[in-house]
C-alpha positions in Angstrom: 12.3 7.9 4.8 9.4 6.2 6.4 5.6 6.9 5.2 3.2 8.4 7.6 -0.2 7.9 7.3 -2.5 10.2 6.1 -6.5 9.9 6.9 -7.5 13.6 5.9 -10.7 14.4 6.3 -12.2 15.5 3.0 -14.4 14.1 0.4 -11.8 11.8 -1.2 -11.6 10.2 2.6 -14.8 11.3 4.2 -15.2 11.0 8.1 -16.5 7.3 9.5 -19.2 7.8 11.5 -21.7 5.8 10.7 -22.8 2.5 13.0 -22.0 -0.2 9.9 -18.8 -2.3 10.9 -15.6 -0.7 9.5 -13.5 -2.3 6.7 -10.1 -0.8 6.5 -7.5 -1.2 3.6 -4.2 -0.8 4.2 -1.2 -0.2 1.9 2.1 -1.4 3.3 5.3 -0.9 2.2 8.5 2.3 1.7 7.6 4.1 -1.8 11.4 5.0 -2.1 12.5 0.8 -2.9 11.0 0.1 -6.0 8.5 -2.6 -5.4 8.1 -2.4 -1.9 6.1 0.7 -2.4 3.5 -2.3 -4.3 1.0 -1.8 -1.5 1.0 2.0 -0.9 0.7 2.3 -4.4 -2.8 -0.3 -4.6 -4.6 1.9 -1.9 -3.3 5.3 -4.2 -4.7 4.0 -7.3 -8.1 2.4 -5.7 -8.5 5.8 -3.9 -7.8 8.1 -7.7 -10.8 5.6 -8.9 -12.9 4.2 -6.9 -15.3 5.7 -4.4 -16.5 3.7 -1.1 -19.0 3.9 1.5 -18.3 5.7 4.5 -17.7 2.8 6.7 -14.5 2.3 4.7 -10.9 3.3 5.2 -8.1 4.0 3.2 -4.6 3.8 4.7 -1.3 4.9 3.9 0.6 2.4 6.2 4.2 3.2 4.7 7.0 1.7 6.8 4.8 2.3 10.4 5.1 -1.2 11.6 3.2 -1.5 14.7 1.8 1.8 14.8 -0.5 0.8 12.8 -2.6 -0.9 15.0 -4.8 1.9 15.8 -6.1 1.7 12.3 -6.0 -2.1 12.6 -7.7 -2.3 15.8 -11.0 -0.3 14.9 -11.5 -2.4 11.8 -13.9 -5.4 11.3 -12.8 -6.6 8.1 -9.4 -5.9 7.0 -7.5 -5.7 3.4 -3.9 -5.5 2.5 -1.9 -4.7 -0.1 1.8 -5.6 0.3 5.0 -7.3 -1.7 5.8 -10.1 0.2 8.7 -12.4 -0.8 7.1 -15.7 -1.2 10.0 -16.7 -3.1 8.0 -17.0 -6.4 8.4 -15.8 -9.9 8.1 -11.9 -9.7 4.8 -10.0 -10.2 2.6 -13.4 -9.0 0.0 -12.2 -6.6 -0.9 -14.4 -3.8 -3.7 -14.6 -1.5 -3.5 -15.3 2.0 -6.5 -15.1 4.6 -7.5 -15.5 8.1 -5.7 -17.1 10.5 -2.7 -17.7 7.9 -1.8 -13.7 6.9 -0.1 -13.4 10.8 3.0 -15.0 9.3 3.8 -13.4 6.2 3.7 -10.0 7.9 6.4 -9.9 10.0 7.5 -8.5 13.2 9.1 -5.5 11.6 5.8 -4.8 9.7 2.9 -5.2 11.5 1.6 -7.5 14.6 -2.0 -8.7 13.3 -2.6 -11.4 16.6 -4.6 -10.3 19.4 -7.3 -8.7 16.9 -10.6 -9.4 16.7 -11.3 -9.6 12.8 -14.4 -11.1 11.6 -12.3 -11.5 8.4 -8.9 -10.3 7.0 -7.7 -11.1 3.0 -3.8 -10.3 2.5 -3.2 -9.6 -1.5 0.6 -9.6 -1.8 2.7 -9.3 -4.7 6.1 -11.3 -5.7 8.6 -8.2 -6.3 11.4 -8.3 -8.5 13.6 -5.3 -7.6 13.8 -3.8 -4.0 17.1 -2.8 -4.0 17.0 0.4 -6.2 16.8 3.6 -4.4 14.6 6.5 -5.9 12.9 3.9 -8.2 9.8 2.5 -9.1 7.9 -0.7 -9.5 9.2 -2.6 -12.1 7.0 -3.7 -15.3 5.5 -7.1 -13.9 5.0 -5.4 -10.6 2.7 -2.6 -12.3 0.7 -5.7 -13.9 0.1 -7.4 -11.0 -0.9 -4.0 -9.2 -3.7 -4.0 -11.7 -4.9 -7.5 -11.5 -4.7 -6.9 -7.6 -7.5 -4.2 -7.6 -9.7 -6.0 -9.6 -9.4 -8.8 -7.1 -9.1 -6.1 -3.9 -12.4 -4.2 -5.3 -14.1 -8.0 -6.0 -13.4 -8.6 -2.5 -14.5 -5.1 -0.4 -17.7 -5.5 -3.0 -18.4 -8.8 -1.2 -18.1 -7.2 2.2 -20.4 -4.3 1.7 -18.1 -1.4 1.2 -20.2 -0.8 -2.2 -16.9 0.5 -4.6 -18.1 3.0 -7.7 -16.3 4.0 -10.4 -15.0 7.6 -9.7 -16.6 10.5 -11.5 -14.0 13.4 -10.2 -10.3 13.0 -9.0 -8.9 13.8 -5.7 -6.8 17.0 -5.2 -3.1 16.5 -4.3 -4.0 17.4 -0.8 -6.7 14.7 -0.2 -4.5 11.9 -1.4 -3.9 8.9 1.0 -0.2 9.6 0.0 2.0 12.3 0.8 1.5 14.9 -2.5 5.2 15.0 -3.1 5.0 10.9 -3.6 2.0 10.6 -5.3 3.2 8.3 -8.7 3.0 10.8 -10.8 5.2 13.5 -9.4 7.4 10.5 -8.2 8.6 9.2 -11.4 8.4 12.4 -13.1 10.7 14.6 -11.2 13.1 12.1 -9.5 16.7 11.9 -11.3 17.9 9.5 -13.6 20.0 6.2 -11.8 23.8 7.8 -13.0 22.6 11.4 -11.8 21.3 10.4 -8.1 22.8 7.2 -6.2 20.1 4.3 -6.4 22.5 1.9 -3.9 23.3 4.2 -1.1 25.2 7.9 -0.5 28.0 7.7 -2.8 29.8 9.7 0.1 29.8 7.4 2.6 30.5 4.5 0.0 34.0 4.1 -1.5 34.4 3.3 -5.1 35.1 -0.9 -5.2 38.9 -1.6 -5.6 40.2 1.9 -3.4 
């Protein structure tokens, strides 16, 4: 199931239509693997508490690849959240920027050449489990996610996109992520592991050794 983004237009994601240069901050990644939903998960949790000017985006990229590009296109700075395998112990965040974030995204993520970004910061987390269907991110995972706003927020404070603590909470219906995959209601209705396959449809997968 691939993520769609959602850009609704309320006062959890206000309209951009002011003249200061847009700073977009996307959140890569499929919700349904365990740690690849890192980066979807960062732009949830900076949009539940943090509040931004209104020349700033928040986007639920999901698994959209090079659809994408309309929201990367518009954008004059650019952040990303997203677990990379760097092939390091998991939960270590690394940052990437500039000219060097192109090759740790991938074809089958996103194209970022050809853009015209005055600057572009790539915050992307070592997973440790992408391989279980239905769960979530794993404890180191949910560590780094923290330590990554703190650095995310340092960084979109730098750029002018003037973060402040939030005072209310978004309704489910103005959340950058579709309600019925907010964390939340994620990990509190899905099924245990031995109740709902985490490795496939057990119908289409024959027991080993038959």
């Amino acid at each position: 199931m691939a993520m769609t983004s959602r850009t609704p237009q309320s006062p959890c994601n206000p309209p951009r239509d002011n003249d200061e240069a847009p700073i977009v901050v996307l959140g890569i990644g499929n919700l349904l693997w365990a740690d690849e939903g890192f980066g979807v998960r960062c732009v949830e949790a900076l949009q539940q508490r943090w509040d931004f000017a209104p020349h700033v985006n928040l986007v639920d990229g999901g698994t959209q690849g090079l659809y994408l590009i309309e929201h990367v296109q518009r954008a004059s700075r650019l952040l990303i959240f997203d677990a990379i395998d760097y092939g390091l112990v998991p939960g270590t965040l690394k940052l990437v920027e500039n000219d060097d974030v192109p090759r740790f995204m991938g074809a089958k993520k996103m194209s970022l050449h050809q853009t015209g970004f005055q600057e572009v910061l790539l915050l992307g987390c070592q997973p440790e489990e992408l391989d279980d269907y239905g769960g979530s991110l794993r404890d180191c995972v949910r560590v780094a996610l923290e330590d990554a706003l703190a650095l995310g927020v340092d960084r979109l404070r730098a750029w002018g996109a003037r973060p402040a603590a939030r005072l209310d909470t978004c309704g489910s219906d103005a959340r950058v992520t579709a309600p019925m995959l907010a964390i939340d209601r994620y990990e509190g209705d899905r099924p245990d592991a031995e109740t709902a396959c985490r490795v496939g449809d057990a119908r289409f997968m024959p027991a080993l050794g038959r």
